[in-house]
PyMOL CGO cylinders between C-alpha atoms (Angstrom):
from pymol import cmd
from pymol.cgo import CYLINDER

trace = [
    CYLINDER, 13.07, -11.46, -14.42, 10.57, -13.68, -11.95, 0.3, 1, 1, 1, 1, 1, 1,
    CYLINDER, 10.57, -13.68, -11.95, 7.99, -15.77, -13.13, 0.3, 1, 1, 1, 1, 1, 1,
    CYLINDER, 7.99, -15.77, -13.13, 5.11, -16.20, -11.11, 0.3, 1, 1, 1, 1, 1, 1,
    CYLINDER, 5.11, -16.20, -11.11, 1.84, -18.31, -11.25, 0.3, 1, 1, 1, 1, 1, 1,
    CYLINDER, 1.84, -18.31, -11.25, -1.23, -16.32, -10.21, 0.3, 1, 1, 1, 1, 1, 1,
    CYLINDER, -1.23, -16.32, -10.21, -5.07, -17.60, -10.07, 0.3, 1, 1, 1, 1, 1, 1,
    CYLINDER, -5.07, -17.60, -10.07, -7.01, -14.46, -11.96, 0.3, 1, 1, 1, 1, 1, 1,
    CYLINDER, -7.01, -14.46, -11.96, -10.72, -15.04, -12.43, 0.3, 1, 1, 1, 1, 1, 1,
    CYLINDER, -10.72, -15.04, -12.43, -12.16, -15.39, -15.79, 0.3, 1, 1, 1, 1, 1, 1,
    CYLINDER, -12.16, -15.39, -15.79, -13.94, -11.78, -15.63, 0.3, 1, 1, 1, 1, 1, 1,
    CYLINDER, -13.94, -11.78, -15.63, -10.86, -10.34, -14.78, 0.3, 1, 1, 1, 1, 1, 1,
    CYLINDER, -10.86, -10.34, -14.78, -9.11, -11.69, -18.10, 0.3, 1, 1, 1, 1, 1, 1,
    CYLINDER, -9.11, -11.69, -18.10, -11.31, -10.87, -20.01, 0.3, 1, 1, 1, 1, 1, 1,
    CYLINDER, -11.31, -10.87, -20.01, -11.24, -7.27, -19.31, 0.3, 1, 1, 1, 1, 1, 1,
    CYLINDER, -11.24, -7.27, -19.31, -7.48, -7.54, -19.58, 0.3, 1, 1, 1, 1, 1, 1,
    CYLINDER, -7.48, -7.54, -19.58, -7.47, -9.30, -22.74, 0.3, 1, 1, 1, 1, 1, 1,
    CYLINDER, -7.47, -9.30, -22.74, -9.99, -6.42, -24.14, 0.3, 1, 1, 1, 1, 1, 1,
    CYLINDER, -9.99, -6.42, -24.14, -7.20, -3.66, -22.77, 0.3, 1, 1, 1, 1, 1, 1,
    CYLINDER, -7.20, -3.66, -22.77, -4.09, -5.59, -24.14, 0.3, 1, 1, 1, 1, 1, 1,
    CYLINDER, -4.09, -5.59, -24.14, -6.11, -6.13, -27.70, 0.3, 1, 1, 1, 1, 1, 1,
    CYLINDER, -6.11, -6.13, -27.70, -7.07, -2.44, -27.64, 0.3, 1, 1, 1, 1, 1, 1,
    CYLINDER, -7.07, -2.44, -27.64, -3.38, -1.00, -26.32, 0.3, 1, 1, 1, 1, 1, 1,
    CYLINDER, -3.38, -1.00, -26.32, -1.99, -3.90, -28.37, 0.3, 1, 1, 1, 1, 1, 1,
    CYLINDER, -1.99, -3.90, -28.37, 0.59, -4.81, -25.46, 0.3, 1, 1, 1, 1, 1, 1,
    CYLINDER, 0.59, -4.81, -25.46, 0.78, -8.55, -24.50, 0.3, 1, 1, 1, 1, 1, 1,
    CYLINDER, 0.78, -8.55, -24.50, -1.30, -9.26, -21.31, 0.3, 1, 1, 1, 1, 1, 1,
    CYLINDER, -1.30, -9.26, -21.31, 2.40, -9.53, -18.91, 0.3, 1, 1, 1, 1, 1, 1,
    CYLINDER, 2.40, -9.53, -18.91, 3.22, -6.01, -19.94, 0.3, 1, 1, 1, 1, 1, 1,
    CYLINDER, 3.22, -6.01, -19.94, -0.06, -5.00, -18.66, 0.3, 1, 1, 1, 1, 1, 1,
    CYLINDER, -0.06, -5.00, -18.66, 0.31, -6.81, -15.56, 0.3, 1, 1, 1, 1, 1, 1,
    CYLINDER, 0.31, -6.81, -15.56, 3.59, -5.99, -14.89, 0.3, 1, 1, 1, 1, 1, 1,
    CYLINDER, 3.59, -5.99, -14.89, 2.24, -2.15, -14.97, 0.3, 1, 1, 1, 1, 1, 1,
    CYLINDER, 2.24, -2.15, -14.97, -0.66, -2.90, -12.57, 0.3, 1, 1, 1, 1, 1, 1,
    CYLINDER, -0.66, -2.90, -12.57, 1.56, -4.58, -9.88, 0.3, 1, 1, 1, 1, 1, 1,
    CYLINDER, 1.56, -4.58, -9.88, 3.90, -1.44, -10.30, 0.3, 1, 1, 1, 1, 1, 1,
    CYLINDER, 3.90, -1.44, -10.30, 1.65, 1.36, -9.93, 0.3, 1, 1, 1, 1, 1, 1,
    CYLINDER, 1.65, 1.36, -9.93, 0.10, -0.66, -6.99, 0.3, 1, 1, 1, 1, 1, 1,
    CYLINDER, 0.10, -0.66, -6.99, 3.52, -1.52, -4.95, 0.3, 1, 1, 1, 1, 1, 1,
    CYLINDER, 3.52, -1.52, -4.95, 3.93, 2.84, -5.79, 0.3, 1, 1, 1, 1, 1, 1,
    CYLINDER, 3.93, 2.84, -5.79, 0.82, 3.77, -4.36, 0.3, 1, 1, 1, 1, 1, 1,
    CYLINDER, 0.82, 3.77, -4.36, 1.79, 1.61, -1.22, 0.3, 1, 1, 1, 1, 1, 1,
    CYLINDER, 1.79, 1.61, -1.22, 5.15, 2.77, -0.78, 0.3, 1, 1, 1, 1, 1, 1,
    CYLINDER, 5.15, 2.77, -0.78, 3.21, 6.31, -0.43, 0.3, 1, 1, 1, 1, 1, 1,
    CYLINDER, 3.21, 6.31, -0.43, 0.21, 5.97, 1.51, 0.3, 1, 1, 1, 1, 1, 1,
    CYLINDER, 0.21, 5.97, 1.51, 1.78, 3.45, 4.41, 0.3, 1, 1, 1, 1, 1, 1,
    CYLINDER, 1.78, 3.45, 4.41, 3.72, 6.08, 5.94, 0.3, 1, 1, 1, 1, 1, 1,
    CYLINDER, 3.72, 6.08, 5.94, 1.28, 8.71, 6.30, 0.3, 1, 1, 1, 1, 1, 1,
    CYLINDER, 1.28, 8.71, 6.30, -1.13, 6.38, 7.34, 0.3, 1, 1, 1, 1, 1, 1,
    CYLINDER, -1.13, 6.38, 7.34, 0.09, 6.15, 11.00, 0.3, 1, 1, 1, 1, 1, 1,
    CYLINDER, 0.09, 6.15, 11.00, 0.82, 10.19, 10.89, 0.3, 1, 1, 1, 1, 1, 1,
    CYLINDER, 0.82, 10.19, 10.89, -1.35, 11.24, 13.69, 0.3, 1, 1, 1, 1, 1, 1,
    CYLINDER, -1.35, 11.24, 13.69, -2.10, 8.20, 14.97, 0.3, 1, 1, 1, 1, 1, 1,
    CYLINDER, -2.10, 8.20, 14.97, -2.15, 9.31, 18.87, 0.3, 1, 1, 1, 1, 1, 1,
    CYLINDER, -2.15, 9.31, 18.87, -3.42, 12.26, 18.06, 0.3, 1, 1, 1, 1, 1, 1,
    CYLINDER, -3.42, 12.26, 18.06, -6.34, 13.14, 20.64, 0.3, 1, 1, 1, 1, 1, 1,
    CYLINDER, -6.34, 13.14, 20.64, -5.65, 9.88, 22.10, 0.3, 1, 1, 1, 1, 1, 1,
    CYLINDER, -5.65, 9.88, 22.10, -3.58, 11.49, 25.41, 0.3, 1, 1, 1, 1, 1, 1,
    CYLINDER, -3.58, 11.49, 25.41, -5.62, 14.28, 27.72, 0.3, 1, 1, 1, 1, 1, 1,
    CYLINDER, -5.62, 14.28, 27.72, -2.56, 15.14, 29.37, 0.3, 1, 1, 1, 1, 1, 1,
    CYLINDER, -2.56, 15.14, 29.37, 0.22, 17.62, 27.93, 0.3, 1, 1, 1, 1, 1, 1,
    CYLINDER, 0.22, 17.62, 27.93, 2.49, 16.04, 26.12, 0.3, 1, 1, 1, 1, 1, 1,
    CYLINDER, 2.49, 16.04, 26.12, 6.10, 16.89, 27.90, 0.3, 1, 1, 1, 1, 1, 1,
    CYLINDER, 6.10, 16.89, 27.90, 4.12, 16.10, 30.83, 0.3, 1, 1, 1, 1, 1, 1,
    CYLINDER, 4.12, 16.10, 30.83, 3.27, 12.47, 29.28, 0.3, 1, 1, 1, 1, 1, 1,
    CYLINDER, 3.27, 12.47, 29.28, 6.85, 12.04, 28.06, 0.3, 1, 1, 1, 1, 1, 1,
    CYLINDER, 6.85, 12.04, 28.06, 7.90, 12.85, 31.62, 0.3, 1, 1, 1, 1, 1, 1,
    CYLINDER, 7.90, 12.85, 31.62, 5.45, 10.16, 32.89, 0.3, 1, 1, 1, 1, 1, 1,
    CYLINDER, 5.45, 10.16, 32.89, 6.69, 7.57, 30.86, 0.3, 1, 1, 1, 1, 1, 1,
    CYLINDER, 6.69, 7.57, 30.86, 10.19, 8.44, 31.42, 0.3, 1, 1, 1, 1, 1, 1,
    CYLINDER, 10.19, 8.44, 31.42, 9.82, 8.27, 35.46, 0.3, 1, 1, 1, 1, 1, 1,
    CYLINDER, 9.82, 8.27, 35.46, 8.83, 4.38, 34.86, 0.3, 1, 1, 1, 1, 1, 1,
    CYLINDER, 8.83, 4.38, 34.86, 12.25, 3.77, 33.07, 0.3, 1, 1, 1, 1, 1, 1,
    CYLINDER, 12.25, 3.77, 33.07, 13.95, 4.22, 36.43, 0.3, 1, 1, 1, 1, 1, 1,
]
cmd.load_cgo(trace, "trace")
C-alpha cells in the first residue's frame, strides 16, 4: 500500500475524527473509503457525461453530415 501526504483543513478533521470515534475505525480506513466511493462514482458518471454531446448541435441530417465530412477526406 501507498502512503500519501494530504493538506485537510482543520474542520474537515474534525468531522472525521467525530465519524472514526463514533464508527470506531481509525481515520485511514475512513479515508481510504471516501477516495474509493469517489474514484467509483467517477468511473460512472464520465462516460455518460459526453452521451449526447452533439445532440441538436447539427441542422442537417445526419448521413447527410457524415457524407459531408467524408467528401473533405478526399
Amino acid at each position: 500500500m501507498a502512503k500519501t501526504l494530504v493538506d485537510i483543513p482543520s474542520e474537515l478533521m474534525a468531522q472525521l475524527d467525530t465519524i472514526a470515534q463514533k464508527e470506531h475505525l481509525p481515520r485511514a480506513a475512513l479515508i481510504r473509503a471516501a477516495i474509493s466511493a469517489w474514484l467509483s462514482q467517477q468511473a460512472q458518471t464520465v462516460p455518460t457525461s459526453a452521451f449526447g454531446l452533439l445532440k441538436n448541435k447539427f441542422v442537417e441530417d445526419s448521413v447527410q453530415w457524415q457524407k459531408k465530412i467524408r467528401d473533405e477526406w478526399t
